[in-house]
VEXVEX-563320 format. One record per residue (C-alpha): z, x, y; residue in three letters. Coordinates in steps of 0.001 Angstrom, whole numbers, padded with zeros to 6 digits, always signed. Layout:
# VEXVEX-563320
ZXYAla...
***
This chain:
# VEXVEX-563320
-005452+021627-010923Unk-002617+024603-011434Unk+000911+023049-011020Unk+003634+025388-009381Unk+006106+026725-011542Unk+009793+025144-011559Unk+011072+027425-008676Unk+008560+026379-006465Unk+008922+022963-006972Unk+012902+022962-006635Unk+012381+024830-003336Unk+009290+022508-002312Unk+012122+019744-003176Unk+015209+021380-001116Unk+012722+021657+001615Unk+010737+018459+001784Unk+014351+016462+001594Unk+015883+018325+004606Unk+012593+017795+006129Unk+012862+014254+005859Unk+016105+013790+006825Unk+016035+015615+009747Unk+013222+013374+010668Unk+015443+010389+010248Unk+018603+012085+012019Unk+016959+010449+016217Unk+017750+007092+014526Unk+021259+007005+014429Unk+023629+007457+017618Unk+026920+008485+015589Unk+026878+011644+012999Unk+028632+009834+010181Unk+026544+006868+010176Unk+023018+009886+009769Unk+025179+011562+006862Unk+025456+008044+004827Unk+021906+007538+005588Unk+021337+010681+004320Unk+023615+009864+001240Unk+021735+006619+000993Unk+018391+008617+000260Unk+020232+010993-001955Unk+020805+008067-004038Unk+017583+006675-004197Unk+016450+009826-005216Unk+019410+010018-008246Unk+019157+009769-011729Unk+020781+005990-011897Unk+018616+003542-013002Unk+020384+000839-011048Unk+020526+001450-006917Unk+023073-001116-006132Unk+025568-000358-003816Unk+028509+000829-006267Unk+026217+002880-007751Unk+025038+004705-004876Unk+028242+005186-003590Unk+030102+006702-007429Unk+026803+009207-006762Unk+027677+009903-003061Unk+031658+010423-004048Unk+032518+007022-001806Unk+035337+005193-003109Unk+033267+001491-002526Unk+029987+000552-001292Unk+030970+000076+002074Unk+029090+003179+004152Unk+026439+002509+001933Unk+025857-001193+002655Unk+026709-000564+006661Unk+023537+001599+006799Unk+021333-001518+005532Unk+023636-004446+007461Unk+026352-003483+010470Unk+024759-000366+011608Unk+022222-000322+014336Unk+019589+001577+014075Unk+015359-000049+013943Unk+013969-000053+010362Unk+010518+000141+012241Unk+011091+003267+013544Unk+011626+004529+010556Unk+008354+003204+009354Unk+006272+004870+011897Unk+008350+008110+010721Unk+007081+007052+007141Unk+003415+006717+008715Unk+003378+009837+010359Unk+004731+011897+007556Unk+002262+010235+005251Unk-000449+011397+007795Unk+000447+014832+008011Unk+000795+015355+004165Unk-001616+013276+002756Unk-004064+012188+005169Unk-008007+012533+004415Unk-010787+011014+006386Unk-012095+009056+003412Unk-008822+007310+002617Unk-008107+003895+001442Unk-005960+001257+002707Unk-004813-001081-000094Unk-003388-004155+000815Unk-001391-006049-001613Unk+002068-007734-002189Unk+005051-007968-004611Unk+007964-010421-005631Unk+011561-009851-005677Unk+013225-011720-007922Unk+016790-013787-006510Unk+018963-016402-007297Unk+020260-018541-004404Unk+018982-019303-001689Unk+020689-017268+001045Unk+018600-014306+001094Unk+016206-013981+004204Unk+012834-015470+002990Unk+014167-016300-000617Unk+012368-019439-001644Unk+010583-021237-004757Unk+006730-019321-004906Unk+004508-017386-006850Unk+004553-013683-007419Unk+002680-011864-009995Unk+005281-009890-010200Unk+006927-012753-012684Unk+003161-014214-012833Unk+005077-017387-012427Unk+006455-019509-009434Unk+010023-018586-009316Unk+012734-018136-006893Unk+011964-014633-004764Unk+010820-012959-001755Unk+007352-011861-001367Unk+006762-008699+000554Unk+003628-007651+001610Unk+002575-003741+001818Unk-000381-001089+002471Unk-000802+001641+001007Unk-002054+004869+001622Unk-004267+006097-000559Unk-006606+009777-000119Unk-006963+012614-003115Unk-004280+014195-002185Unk-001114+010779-003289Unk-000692+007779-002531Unk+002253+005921-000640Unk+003167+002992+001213Unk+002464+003226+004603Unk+003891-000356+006005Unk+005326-003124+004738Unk+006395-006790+006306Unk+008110-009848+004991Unk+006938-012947+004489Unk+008559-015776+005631Unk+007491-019239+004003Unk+007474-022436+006494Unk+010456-023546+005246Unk+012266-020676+006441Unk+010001-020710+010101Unk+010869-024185+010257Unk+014769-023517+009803Unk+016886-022281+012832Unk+019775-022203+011007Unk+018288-020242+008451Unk+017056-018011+011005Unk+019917-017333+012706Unk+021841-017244+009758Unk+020017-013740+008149Unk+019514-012194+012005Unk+015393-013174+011811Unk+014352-011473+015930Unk+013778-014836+018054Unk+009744-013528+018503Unk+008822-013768+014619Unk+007028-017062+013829Unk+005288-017734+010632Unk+002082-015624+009932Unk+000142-016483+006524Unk+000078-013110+004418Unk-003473-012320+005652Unk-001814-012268+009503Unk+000924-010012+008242Unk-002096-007580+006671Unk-004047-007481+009773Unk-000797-006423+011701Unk-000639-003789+009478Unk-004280-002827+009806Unk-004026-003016+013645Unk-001224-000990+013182Unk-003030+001863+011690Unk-006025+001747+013490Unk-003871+001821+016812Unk-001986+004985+015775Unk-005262+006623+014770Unk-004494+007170+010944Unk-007399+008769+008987Unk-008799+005968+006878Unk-012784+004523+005902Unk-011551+001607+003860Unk-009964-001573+002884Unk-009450-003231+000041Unk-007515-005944-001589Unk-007496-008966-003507Unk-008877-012264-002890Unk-005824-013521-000413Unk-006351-011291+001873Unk-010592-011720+001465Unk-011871-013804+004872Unk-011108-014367+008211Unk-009229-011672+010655Unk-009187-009033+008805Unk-012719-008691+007899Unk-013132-009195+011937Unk-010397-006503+012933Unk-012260-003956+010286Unk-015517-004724+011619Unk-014651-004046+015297Unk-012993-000590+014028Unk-015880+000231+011764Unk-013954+000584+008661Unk-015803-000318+005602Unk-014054-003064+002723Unk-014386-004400-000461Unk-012279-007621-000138Unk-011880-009644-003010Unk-013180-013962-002580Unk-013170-016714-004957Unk-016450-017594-007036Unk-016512-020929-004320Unk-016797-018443-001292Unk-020723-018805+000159Unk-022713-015847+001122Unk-026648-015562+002360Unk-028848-013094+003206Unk-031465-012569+005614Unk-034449-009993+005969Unk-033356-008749+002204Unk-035829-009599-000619Unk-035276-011009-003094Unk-033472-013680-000804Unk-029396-014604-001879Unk-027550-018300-000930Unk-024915-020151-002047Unk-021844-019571-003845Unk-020336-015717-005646Unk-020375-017843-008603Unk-024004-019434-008640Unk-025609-015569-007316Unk-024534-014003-009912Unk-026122-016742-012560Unk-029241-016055-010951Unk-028856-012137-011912Unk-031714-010789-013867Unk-030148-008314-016743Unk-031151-004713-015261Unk-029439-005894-012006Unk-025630-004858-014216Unk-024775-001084-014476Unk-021959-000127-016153Unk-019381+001870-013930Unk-015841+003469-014027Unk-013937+002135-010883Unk-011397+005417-011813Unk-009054+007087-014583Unk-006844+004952-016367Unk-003621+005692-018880Unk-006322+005565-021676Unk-009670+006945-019858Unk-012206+005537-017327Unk-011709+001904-016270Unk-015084+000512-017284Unk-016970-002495-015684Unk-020133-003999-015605Unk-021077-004291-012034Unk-024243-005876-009714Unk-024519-005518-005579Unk-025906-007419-003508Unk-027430-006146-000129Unk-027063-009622+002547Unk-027706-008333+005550Unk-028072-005005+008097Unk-026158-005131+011084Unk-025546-002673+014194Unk-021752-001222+014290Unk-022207-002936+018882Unk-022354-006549+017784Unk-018826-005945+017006Unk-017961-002725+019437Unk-020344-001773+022537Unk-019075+002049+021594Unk-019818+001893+018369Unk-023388+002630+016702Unk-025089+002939+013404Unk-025895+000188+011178Unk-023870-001246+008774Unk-024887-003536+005601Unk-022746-006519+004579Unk-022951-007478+000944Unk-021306-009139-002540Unk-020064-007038-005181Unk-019389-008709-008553Unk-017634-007313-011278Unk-017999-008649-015136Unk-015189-007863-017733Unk-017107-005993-020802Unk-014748-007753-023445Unk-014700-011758-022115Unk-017154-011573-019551Unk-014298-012444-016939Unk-016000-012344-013464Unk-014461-010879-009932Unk-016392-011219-006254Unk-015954-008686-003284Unk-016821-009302+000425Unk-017781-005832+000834Unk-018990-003931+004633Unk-020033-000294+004705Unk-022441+002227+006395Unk-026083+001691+005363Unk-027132+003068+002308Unk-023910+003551+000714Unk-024371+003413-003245Unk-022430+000755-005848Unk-020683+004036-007114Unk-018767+004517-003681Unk-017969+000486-003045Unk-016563+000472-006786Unk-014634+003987-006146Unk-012651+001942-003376Unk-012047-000966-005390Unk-010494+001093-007868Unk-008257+002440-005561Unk-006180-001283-005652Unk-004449+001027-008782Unk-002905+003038-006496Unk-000620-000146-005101Unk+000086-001455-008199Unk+001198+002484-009427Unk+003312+002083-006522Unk+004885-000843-007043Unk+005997+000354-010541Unk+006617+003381-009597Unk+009283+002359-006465Unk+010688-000471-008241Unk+011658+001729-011491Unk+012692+004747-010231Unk+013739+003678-006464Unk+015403+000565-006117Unk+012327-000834-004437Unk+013941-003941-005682Unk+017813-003566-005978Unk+018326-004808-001957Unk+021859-006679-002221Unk+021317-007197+001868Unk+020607-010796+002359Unk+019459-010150+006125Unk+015719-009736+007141Unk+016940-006247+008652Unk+018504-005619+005418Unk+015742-006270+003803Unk+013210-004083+006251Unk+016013-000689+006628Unk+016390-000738+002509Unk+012297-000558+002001Unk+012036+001533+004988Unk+014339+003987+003277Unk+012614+003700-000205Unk+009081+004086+001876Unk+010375+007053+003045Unk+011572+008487-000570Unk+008505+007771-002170Unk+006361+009249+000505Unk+008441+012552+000041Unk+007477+012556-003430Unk+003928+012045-003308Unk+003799+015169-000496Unk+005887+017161-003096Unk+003647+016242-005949Unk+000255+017231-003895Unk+001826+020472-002621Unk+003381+021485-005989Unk-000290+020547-007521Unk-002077+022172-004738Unk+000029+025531-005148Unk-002463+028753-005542Unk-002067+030669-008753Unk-001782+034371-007897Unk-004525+036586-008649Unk-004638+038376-011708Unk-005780+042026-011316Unk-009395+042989-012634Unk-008675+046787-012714Unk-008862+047551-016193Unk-005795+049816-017469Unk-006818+053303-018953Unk-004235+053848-021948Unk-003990+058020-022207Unk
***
């Protein structure tokens, strides 16, 4: 892959960001209040490592924070909208039919307790319980980048349960409390109602059973959805015959049913695992969708940890005679969120919101969303750049 040279890519830059913000510019009634959202992403995009509100505004030439924070808080103006801008740039830069939806979700640290959703839980963002919200994304994720493609926040039961909370940090009257696996299928629903290019699903063991695998099935999109070793599978018309729990299967493994397989490129070369498959059972794509066809196999993927042995179970769904290669591919692709995550949080602000409001919250990773998926278009275009052609006439020296 030829990168473009540093011209290119300032112009690709110059372009892509008053591509973007012209795409934002229907959300906003007033001109001034576009121009400090359009100062908003300019900081995002700037070289301070903090994106707090003072910072953003010393970059934008504001005397105090003020425009800056009236784009997240007083301003009015729907932070979904901008989302489904985010979606349909991603789909027009990035989009391939093979794509993979990752589903995963991340913790923002906070101290107090005002802050819409803010409450004692567990992120493994701290891999601790601690106080925080917990977002919960998707990601888009082809050969060509990867971005986030929607987002939600989760609100515990004791905020639900809490009308004064509520009111307090502007929560809309219609939201109710939805278990992180709810807010994922949303999502999903979300992309397979707008149409967006994607085969595949995966994430982690929370978001394993129950809707989701029923909202992918209907939409014949393939997964590999992580379960706990006490989830119970069984097989029928598959020899040799598989019951019971991920975690007694796979202590019923003969040796030669492990191969040893890179699940993608890591910081220090392939990302090797011993893996075994499991076929359960063959099913037709109309038990689920009278319009669909073809058949479809439903199976357990297991993945062993060369160095401790440390063992991982998949719920996995795909076409018939798809290989192990292609069902770890997609599992590897989970990277691609946690990249992400990294990615937005150190170089972003994906995690500097000083909004305490749950539209704060939504218009600041909206905004980010939107950043990030202008970067992952610039680096695909910049890689994807044609060399010019070198001449193959020989030169005759006289």
């Amino acid at each position: 892959m030829t990168g473009a040279s540093i011209e290119t890519t300032l112009e690709l830059w110059a372009s892509s960001l008053r591509d973007v913000k012209g795409r934002m510019r229907g959300l906003f009634t007033q001109e001034r209040v576009a121009a400090s959202a359009n100062l908003f992403l300019d900081g995002l995009l700037g070289d301070e490592r903090r994106k707090t509100g003072w910072m953003r505004a010393e970059a934008a030439g504001d005397p105090g924070p003020w425009r800056q924070q009236a784009i997240l808080g007083r301003g009015h103006w729907d932070a979904d909208e901008l989302r489904d801008i985010v979606r349909e740039y991603i789909v027009e830069n990035l989009a391939m039919d093979d794509a993979v939806l990752v589903i995963d979700e991340t913790g923002f640290l906070k101290q107090g307790k005002a802050s819409c959703g803010v409450a004692r839980q567990y992120t493994g963002s701290a891999g601790k319980i601690t106080n925080c919200q917990i977002g919960v994304f998707a990601a888009y994720v082809s050969a060509r980048g990867h971005a986030f493609i929607d987002r939600a926040l989760y609100l515990p039961k004791t905020w639900t349960g809490d009308p004064v909370r509520l009111a307090a940090t502007h929560v809309p009257e219609a939201v109710t409390f939805a278990p992180k696996p709810a807010l994922a299928a949303q999502m999903i629903g979300r992309a397979l109602a707008t149409n967006v290019p994607f085969s595949w699903v995966a994430a982690d063991a929370v978001y394993g059973v129950g809707e989701i695998e029923q909202a992918l099935r209907r939409g014949c999109k393939g997964y590999v959805l992580g379960v706990k070793s006490d989830h119970r599978f069984g097989s029928w018309d598959k020899n040799p015959p598989v019951a019971g729990t991920a975690e007694k299967i796979v202590r019923g493994l003969a040796p030669d049913a492990w191969q040893r397989l890179s699940a993608g490129e890591g910081t220090k070369g392939p990302r090797l695992h011993d893996w075994a498959y499991c076929e359960l059972a063959d099913l037709g794509a109309d038990e689920y969708d009278e319009t669909k066809s073809g058949l479809w196999t439903r199976g357990l993927l297991i993945r062993r940890n060369i160095s401790d042995g440390d063992l991982a179970f998949f719920t996995t769904w795909c076409p018939a005679d798809t290989g192990i290669e292609t069902l770890v591919a997609v599992e590897g692709h989970r990277w691609a969120i946690e990249d992400s995550f990294e990615t937005t949080k150190n170089e972003l602000g994906l995690d500097h919101n000083e909004t305490r409001s749950w539209h704060g919250w939504h218009r600041h990773v909206s905004l980010v969303m939107l950043a990030f998926a202008m970067m992952a278009a610039i680096r695909y275009r910049a890689n994807d750049v044609t060399p010019p052609k070198r001449s193959t006439r020989r030169t005759i020296k006289i």
